[in-house]
Backbone as CSV, one residue per row, in Angstrom:
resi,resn,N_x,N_y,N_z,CA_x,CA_y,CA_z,C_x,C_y,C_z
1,UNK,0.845,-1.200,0.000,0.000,0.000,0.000,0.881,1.251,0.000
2,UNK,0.450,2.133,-0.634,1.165,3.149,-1.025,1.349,4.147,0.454
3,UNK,2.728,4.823,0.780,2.563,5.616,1.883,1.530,6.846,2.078
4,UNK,1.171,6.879,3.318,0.136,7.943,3.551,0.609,9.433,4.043
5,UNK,0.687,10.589,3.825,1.139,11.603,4.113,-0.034,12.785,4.260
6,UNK,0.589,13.517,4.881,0.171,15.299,4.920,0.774,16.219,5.043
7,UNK,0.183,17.641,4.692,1.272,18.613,4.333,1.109,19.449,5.589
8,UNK,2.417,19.992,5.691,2.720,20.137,7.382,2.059,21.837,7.536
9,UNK,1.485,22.389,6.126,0.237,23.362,6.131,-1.033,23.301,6.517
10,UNK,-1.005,21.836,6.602,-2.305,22.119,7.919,-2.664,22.840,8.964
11,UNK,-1.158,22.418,9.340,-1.505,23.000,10.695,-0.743,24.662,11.172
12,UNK,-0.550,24.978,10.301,0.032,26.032,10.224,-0.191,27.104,9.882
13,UNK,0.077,28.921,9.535,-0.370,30.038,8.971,1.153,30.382,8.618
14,UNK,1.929,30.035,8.866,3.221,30.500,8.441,4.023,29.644,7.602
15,UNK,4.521,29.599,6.244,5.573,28.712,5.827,6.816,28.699,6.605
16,UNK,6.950,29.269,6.984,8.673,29.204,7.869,8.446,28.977,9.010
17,UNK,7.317,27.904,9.482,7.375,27.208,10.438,8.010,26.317,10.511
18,UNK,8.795,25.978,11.979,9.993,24.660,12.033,9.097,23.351,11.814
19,UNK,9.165,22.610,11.240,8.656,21.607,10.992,8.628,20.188,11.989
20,UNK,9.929,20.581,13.209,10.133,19.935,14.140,8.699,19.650,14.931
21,UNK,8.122,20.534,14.932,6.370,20.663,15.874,5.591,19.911,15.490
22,UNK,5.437,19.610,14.137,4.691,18.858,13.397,5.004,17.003,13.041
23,UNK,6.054,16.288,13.734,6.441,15.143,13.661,5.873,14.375,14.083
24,UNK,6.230,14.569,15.271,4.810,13.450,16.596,3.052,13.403,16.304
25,UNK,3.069,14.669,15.996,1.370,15.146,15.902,1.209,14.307,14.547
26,UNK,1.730,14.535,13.411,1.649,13.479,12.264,1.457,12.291,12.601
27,UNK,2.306,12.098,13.488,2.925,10.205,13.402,0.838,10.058,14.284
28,UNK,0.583,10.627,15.714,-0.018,10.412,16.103,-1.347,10.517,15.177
29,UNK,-1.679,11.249,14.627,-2.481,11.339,13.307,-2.903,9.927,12.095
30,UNK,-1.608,8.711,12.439,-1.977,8.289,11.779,-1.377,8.012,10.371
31,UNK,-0.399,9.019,10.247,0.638,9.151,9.044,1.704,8.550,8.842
32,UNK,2.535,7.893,7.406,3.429,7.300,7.374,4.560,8.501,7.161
33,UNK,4.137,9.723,5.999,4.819,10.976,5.836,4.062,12.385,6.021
34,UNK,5.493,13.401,6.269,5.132,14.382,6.369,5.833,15.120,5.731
35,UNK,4.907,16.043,4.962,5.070,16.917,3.649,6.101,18.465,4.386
36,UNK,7.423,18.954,4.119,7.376,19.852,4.370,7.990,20.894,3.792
37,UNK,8.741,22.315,4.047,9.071,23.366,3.416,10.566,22.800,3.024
38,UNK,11.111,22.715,1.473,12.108,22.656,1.137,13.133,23.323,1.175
39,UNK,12.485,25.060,1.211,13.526,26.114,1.604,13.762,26.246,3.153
40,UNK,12.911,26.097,4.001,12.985,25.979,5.373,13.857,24.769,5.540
41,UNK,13.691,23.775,4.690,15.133,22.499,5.399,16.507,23.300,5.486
42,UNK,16.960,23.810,3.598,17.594,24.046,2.935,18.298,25.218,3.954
43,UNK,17.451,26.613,4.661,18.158,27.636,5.294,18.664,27.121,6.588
44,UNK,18.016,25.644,6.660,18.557,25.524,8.206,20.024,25.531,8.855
45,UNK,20.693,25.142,9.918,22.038,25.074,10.925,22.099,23.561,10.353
46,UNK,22.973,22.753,10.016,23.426,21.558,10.045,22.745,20.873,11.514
47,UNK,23.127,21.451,12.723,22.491,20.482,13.841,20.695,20.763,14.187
48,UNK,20.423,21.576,13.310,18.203,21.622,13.018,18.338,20.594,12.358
49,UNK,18.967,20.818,11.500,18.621,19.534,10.634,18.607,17.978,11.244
50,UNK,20.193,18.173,11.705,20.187,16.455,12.751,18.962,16.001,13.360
51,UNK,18.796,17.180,14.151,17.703,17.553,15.005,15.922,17.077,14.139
52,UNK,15.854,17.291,13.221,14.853,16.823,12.868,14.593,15.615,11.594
53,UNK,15.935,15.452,11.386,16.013,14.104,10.916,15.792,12.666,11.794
54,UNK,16.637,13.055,13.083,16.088,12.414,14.097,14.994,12.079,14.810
55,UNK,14.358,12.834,14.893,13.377,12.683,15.558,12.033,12.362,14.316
56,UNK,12.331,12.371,13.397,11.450,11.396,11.967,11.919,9.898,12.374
57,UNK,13.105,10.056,12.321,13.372,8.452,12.611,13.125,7.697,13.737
58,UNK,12.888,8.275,14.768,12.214,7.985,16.019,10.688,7.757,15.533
59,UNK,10.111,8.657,14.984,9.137,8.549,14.948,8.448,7.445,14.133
60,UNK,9.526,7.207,13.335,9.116,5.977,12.135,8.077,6.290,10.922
61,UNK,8.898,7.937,10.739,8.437,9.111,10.149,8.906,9.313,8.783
62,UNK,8.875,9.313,7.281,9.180,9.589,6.241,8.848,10.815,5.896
63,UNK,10.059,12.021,5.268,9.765,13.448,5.208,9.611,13.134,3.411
64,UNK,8.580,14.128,2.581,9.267,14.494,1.234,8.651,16.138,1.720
65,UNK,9.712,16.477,0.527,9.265,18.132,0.040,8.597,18.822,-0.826
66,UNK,8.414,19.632,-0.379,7.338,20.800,-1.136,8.373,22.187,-1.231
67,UNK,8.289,22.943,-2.801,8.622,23.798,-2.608,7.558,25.307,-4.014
68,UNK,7.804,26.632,-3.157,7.611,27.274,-4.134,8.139,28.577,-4.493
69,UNK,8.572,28.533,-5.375,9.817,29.697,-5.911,9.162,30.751,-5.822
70,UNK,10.071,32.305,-4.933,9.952,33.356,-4.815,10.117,34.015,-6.716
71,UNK,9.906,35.208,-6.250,10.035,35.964,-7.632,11.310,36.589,-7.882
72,UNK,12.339,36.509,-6.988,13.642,37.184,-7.606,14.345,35.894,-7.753
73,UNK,13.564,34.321,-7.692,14.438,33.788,-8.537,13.589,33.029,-9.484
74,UNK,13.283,33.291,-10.150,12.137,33.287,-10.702,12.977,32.318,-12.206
75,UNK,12.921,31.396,-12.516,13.218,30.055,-13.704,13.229,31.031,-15.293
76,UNK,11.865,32.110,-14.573,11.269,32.130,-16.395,11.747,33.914,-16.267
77,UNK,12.253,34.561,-15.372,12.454,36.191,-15.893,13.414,36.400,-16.724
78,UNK,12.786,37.602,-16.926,14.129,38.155,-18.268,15.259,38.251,-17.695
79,UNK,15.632,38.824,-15.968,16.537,39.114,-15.425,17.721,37.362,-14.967
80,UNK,18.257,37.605,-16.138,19.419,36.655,-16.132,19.978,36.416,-14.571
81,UNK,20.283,37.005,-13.785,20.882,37.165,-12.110,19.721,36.555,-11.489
82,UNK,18.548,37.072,-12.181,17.271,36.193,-10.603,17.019,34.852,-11.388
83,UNK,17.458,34.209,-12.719,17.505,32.648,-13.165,18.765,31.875,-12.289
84,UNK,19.500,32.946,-12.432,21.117,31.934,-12.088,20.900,31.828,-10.502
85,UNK,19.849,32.846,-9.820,20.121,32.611,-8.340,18.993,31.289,-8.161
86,UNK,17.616,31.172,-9.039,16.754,30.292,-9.209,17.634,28.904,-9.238
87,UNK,18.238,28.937,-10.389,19.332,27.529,-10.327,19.893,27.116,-8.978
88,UNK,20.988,28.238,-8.305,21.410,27.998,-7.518,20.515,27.246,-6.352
89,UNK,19.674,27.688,-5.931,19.088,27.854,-4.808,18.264,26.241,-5.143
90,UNK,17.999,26.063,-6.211,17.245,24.890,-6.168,18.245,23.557,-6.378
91,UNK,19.725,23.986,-6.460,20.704,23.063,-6.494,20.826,22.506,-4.896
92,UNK,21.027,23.826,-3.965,21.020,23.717,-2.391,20.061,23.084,-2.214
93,UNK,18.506,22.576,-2.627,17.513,22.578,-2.093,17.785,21.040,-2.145
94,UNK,18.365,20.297,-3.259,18.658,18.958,-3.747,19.897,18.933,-2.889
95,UNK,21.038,19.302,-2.724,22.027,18.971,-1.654,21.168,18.791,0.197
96,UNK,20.352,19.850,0.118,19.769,19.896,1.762,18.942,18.625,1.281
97,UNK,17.986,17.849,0.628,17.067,16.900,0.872,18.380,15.656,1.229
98,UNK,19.036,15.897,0.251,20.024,14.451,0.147,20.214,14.323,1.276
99,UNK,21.129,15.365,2.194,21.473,15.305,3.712,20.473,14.967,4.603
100,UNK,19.216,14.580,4.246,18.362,13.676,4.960,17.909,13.029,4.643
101,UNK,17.952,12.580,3.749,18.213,11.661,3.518,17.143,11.276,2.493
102,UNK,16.461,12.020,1.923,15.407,12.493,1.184,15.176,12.395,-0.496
103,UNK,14.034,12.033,-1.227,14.418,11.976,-2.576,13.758,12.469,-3.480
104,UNK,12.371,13.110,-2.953,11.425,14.053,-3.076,11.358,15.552,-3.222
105,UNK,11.389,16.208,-4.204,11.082,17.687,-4.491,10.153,18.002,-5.492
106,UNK,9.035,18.516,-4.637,7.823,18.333,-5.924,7.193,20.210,-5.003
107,UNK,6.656,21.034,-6.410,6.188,22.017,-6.450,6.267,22.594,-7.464
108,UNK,6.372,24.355,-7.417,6.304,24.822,-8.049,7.975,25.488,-8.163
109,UNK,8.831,24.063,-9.043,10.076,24.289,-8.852,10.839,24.830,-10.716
110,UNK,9.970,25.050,-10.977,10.299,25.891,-12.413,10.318,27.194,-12.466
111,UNK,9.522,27.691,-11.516,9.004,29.132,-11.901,8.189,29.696,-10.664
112,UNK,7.886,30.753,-10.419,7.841,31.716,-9.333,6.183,31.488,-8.826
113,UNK,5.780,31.237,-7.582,4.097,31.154,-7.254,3.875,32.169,-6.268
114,UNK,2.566,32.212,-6.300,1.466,32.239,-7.533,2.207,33.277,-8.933
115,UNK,1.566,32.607,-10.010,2.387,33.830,-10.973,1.376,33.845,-12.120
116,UNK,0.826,34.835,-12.772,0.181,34.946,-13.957,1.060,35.394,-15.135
117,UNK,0.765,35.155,-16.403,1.563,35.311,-17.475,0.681,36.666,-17.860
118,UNK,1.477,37.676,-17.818,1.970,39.435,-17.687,1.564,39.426,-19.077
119,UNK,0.907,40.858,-19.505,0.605,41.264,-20.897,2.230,41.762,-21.607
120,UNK,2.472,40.561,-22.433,3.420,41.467,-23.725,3.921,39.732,-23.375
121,UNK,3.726,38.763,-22.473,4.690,37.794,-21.826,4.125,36.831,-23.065
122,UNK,5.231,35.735,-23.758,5.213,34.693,-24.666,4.710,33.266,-23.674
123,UNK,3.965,32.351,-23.347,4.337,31.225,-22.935,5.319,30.735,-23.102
124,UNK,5.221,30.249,-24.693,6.368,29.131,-24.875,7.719,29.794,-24.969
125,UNK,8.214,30.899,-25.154,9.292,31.488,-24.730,9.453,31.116,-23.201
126,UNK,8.189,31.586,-21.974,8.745,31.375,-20.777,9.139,30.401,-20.912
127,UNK,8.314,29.380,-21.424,7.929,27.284,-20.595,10.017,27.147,-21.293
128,UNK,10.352,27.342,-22.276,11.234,27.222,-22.861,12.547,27.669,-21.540
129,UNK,12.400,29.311,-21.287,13.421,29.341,-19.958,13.256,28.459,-18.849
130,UNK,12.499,27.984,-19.005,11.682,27.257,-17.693,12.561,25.290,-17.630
131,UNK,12.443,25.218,-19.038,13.167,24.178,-19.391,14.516,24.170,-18.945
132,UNK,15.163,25.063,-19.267,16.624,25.419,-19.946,17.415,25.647,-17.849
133,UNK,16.393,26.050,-17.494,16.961,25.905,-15.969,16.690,25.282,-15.065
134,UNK,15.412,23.935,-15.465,15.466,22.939,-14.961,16.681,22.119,-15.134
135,UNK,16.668,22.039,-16.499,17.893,20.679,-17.017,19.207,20.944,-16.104
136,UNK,19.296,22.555,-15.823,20.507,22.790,-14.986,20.847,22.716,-14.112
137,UNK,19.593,22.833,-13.001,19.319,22.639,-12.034,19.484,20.930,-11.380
138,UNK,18.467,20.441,-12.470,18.207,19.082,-12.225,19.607,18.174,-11.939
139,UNK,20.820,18.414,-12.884,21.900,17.605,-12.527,22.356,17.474,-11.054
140,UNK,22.606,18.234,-10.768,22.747,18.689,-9.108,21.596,17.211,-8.263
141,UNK,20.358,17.573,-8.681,19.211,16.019,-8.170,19.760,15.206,-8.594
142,UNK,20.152,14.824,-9.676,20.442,13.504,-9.805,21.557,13.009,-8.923
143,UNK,22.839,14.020,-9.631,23.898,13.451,-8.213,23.645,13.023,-6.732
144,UNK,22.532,14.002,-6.433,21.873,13.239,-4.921,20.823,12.395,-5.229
145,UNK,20.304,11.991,-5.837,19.296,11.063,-6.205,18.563,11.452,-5.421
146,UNK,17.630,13.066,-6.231,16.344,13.242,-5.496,15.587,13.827,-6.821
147,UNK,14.610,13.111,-6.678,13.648,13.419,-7.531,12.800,14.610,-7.837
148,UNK,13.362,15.782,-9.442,12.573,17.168,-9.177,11.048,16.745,-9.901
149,UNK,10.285,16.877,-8.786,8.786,16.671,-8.988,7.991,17.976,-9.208
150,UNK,7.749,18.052,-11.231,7.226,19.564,-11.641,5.365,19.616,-11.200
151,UNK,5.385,20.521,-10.538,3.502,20.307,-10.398,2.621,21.043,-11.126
152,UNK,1.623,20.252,-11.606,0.589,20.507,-12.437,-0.449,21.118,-11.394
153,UNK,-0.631,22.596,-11.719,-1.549,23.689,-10.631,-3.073,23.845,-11.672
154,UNK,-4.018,24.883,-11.074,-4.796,25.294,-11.771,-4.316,26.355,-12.385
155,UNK,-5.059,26.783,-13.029,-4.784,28.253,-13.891,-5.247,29.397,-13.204
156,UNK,-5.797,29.136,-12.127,-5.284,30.823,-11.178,-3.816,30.699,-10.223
157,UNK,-3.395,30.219,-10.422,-2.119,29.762,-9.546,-0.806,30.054,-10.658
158,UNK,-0.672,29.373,-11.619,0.059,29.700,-12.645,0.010,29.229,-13.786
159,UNK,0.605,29.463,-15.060,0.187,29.774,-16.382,0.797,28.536,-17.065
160,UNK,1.919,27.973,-16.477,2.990,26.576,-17.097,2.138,25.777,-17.377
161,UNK,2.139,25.102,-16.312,1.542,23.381,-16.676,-0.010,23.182,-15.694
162,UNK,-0.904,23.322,-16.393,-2.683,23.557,-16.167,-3.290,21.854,-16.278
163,UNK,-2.254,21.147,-16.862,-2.767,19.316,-17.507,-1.658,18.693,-17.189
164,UNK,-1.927,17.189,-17.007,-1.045,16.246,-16.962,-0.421,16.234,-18.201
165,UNK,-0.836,16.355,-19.158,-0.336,16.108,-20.792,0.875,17.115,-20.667
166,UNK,0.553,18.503,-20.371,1.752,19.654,-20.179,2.704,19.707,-19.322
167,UNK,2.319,19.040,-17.944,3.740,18.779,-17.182,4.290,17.620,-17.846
168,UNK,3.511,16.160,-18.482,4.599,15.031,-19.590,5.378,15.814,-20.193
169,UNK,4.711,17.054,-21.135,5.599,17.303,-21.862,6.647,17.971,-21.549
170,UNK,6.564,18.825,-20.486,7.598,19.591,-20.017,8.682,18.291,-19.391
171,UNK,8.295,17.461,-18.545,9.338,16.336,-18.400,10.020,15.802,-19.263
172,UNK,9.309,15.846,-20.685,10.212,15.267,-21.759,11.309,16.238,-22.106
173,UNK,10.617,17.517,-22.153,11.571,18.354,-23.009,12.578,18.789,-21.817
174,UNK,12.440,18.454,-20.652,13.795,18.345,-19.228,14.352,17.328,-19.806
175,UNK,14.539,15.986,-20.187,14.783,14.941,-20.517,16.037,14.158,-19.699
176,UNK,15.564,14.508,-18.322,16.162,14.160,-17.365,15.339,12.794,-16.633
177,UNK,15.874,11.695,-16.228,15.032,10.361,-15.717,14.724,11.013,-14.502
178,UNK,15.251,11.991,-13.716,14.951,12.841,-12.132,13.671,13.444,-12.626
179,UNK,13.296,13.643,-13.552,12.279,15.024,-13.767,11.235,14.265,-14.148
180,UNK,10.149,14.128,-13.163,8.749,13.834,-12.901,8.004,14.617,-12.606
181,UNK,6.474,14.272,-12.595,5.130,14.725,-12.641,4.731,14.466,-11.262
182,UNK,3.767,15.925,-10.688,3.388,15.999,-9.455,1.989,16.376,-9.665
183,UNK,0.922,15.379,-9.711,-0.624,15.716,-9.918,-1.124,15.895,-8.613
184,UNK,-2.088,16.519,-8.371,-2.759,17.398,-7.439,-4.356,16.850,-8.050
185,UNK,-5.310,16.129,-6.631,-6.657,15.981,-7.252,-7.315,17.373,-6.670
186,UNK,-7.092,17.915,-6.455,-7.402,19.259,-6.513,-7.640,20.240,-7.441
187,UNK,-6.274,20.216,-8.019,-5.790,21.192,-9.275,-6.793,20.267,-10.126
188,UNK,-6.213,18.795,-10.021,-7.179,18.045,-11.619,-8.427,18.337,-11.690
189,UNK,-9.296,18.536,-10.565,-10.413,18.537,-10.669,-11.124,19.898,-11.161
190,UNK,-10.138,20.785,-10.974,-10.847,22.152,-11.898,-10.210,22.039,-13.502
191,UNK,-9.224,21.710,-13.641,-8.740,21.420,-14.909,-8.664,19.884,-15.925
192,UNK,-9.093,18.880,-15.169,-9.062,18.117,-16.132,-10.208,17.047,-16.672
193,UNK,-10.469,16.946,-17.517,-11.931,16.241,-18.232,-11.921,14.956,-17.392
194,UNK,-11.165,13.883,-17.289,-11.435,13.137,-16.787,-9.717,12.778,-15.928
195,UNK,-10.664,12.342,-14.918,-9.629,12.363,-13.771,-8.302,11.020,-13.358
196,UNK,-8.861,9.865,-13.894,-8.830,9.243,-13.868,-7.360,8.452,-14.999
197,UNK,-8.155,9.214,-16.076,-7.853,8.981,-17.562,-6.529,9.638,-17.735
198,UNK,-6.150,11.469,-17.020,-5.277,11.836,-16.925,-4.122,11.106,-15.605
199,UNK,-4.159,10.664,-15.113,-3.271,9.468,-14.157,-2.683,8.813,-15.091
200,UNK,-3.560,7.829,-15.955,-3.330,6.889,-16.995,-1.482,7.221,-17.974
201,UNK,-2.522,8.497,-18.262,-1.771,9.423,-19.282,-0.257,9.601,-18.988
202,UNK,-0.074,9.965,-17.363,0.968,10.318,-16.931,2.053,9.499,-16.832
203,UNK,1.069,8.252,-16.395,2.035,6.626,-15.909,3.331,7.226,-15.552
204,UNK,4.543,6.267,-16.108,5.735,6.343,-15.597,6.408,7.512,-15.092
205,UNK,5.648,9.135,-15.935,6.704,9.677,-15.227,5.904,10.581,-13.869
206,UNK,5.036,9.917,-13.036,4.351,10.363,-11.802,5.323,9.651,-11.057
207,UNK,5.543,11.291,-10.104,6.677,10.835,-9.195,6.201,11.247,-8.171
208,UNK,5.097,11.803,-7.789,4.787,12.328,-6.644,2.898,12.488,-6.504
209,UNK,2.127,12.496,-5.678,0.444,12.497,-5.944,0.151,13.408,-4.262
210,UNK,-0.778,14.554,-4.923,-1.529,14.828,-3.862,-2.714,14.861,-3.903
211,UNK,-3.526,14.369,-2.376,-5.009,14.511,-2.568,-5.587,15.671,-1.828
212,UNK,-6.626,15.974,-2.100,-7.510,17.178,-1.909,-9.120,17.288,-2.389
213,UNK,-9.699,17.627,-1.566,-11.182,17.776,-1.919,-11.131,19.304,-2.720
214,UNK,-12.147,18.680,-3.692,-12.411,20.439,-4.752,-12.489,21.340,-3.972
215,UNK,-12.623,21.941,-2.100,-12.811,22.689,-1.447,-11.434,23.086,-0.411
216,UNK,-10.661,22.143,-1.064,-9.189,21.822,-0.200,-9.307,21.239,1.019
217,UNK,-10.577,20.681,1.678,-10.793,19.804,2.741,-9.877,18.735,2.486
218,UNK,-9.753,17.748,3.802,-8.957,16.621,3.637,-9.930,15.567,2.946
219,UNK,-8.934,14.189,2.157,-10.450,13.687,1.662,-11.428,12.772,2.802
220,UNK,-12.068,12.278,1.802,-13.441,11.937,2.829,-14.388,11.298,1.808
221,UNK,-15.121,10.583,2.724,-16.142,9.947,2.052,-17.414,10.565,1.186
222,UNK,-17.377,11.978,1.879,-18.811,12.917,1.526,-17.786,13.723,0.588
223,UNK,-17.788,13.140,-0.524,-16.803,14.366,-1.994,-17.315,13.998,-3.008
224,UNK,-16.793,14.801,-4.277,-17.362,15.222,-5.272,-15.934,14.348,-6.335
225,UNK,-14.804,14.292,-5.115,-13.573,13.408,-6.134,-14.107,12.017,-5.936
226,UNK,-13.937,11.431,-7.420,-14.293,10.126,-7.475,-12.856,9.154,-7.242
227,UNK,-13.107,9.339,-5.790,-11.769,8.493,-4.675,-11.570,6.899,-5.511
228,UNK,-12.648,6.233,-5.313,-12.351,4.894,-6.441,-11.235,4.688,-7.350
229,UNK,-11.838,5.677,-8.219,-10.949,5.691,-10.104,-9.821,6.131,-9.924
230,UNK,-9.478,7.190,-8.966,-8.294,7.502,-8.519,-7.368,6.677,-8.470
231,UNK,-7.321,6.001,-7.080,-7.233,5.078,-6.472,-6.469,4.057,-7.576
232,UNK,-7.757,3.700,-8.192,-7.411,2.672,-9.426,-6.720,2.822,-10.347
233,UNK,-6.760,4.008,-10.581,-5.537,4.781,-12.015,-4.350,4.370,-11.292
234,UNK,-4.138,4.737,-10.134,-2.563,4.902,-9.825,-2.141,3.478,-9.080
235,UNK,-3.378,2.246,-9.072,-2.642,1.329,-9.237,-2.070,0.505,-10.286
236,UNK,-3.306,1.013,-11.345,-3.140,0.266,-12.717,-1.754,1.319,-13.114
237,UNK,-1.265,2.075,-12.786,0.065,2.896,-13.447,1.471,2.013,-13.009
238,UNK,0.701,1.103,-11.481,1.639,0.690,-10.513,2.337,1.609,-9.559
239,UNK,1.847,2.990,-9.711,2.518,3.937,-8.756,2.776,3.534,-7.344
240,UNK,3.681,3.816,-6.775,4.198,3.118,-5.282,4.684,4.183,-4.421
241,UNK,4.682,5.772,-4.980,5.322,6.293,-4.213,4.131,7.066,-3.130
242,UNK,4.291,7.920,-2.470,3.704,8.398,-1.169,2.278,9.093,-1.824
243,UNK,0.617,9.040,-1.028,-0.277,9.745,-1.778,-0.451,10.835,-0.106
244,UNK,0.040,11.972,-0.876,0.437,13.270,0.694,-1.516,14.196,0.427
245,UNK,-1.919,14.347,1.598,-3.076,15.161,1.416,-2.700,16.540,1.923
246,UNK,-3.105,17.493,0.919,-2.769,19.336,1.130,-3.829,19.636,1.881
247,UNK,-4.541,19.359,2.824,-5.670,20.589,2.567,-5.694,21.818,3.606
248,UNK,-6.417,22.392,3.418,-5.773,24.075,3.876,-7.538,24.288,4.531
249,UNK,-7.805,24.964,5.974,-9.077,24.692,6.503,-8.829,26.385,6.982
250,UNK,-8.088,26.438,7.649,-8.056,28.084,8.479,-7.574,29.307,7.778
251,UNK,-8.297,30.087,7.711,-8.170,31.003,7.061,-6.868,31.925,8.242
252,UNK,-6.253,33.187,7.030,-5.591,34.225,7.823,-4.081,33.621,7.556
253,UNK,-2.982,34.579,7.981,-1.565,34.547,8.013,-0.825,34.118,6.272
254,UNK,0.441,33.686,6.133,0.848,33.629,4.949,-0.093,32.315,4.377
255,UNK,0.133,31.110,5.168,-0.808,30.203,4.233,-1.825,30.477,3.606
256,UNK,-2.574,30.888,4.796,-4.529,31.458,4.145,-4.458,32.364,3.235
257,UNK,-3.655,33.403,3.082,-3.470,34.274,1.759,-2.823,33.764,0.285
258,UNK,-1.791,32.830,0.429,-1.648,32.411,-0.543,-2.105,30.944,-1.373
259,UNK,-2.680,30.437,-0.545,-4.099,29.356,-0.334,-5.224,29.511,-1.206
260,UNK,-5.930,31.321,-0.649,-6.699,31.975,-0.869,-7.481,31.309,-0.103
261,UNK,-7.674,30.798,1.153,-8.714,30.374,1.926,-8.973,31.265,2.806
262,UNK,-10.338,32.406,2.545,-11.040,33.290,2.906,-12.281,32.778,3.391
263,UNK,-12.288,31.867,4.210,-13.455,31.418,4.966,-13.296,30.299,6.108
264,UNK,-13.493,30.287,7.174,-13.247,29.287,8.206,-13.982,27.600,7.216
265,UNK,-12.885,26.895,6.664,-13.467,25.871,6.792,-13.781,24.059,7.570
266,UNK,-12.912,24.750,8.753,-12.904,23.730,10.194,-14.356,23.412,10.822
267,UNK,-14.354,25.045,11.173,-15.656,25.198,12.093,-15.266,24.732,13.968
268,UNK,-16.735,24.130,14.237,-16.059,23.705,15.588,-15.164,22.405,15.638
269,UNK,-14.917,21.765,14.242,-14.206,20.456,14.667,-12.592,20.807,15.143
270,UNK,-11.745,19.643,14.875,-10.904,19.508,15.944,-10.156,19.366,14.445
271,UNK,-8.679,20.058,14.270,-7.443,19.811,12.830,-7.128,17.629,13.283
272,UNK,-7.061,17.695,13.654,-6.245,16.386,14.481,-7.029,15.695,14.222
273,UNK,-8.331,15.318,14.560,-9.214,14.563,14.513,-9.821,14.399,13.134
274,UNK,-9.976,15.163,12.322,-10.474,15.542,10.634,-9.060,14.526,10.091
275,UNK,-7.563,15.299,10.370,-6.662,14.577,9.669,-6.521,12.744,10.042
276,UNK,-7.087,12.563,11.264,-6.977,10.947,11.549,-7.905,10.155,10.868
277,UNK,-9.362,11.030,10.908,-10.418,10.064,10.101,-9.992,10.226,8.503
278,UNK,-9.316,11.007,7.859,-9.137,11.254,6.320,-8.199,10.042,6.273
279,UNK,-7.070,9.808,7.290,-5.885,9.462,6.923,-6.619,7.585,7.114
280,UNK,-7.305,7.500,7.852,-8.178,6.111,7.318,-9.086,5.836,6.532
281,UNK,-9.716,6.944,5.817,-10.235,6.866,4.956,-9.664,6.649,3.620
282,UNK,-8.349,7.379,3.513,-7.688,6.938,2.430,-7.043,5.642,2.515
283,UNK,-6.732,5.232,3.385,-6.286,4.038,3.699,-7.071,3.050,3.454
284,UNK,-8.297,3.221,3.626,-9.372,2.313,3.537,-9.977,2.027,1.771
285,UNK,-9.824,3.053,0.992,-9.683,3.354,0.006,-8.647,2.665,-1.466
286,UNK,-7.500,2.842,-0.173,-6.097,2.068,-1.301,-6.504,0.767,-0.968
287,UNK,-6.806,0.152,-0.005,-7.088,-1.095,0.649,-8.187,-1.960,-0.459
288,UNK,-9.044,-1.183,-0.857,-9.838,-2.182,-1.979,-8.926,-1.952,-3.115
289,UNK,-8.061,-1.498,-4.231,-7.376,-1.467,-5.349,-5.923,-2.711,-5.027
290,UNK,-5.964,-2.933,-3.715,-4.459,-4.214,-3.876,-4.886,-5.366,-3.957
């Protein structure tokens, strides 16, 4: 059965939260992994890091990463200095996972979030810079053998890759074996015809899966995603790697703004208790497809 995860934005309003807080509460939750900030590993002291490598392994805890590129280093600007610092920084980001041992980097690691494509701006000119500093980037992953996982968003989020078909292709034209596909049933579900069918599509090069209710709730039995076919796509693909759930409930601070979650969607329940029943529900879920 495929590992079970969550993103350590649950429980949080700040990205540059230490992620150390969030280990135990996972494990107790119910979780095999926990999703967290790639640049927050990456800025850390060598002994934070010990420090929370350890205590994953105590916990009998598996970390992957999430990351999303600021705008002065931005993959796709004209400004040559904020690409080369983009490279850089996402080279460190693949040296910091390795040092924990880690093989996972999946986001928005091409290009700057949230970002809309600017009047006078070319796509395929960007998607093209976008290429040209992955491939550069990417060597650096391979030497650590960590996997750059490109994610397929909606189209209010950013302008690249809106379909599974467009992050394939962007993986091809990386043409790196590191450079995989990061689907979101979230994102798919505002953008793609059939949900199921696009999994199919992706096969071999899905390197990473997140789940999400069309409302960013955790999933659940009462949804509108058809959990089944899911499920079934990504066994018939044979996918094996971790299925991490995003969902985002509290409004306010950096998460809730760049989330865009402008409405309490907890209420009186309990974060802890929502993430334990999801995290058996999905479980219960993969459990009929083996």
């Amino acid at each position: 059965m495929n590992p079970v995860g969550i993103h350590f934005g649950y429980w949080t309003q700040t990205w540059s939260a230490d992620p150390l807080q969030f280990v135990a509460r996972a494990k107790r939750c119910g979780f095999d992994v926990l999703e967290i900030n790639a640049p927050k590993v990456t800025r850390m002291r060598d002994s934070e890091r010990a420090a929370l490598k350890d205590a994953a392994e105590k916990a009998g805890l598996a970390f992957t990463y999430s990351i999303g590129m600021t705008a002065d280093m931005d993959l796709v600007s004209e400004d040559v200095a904020s690409r080369k610092k983009g490279i850089a920084f996402l080279q460190e980001v693949a040296r910091a996972i390795h040092s924990m041992g880690g093989t996972v980097m999946a986001g928005i690691n091409y290009s700057s979030w949230p970002r809309k494509l600017l009047p006078g701006e070319d796509k395929q000119i960007l998607t093209d810079r976008a290429v040209e500093g992955v491939r550069e980037a990417i060597k650096t992953a391979e030497d650590c053998g960590v996997l750059f996982c490109v994610e397929v968003v909606n189209r209010f989020e950013q302008f690249m890759m809106n379909t599974a078909a467009e992050g394939v292709a962007f993986a091809k034209q990386v043409g790196s074996p590191n450079c995989k596909v990061l689907l979101d049933t979230f994102h798919m579900n505002i953008e793609e015809d059939d949900l199921s069918g696009c999994i199919l599509e992706t096969g071999d090069y899905l390197g990473h899966f997140h789940l999400g209710e069309s409302n960013r709730r955790p999933p659940s039995a009462h949804s509108r995603i058809p959990w089944p076919e899911v499920f079934g796509a990504l066994r018939q693909i044979n996918y094996k790697g971790a299925v991490v759930m995003e969902p985002f409930l509290v409004p306010g601070g950096e998460v809730g703004r760049d989330i865009s979650v402008f409405r309490d969607l907890l209420g009186s329940k309990d974060l802890d208790e929502q993430a334990t029943h999801s995290a058996e529900f999905v479980r219960t879920e993969l459990s009929k497809t083996q």
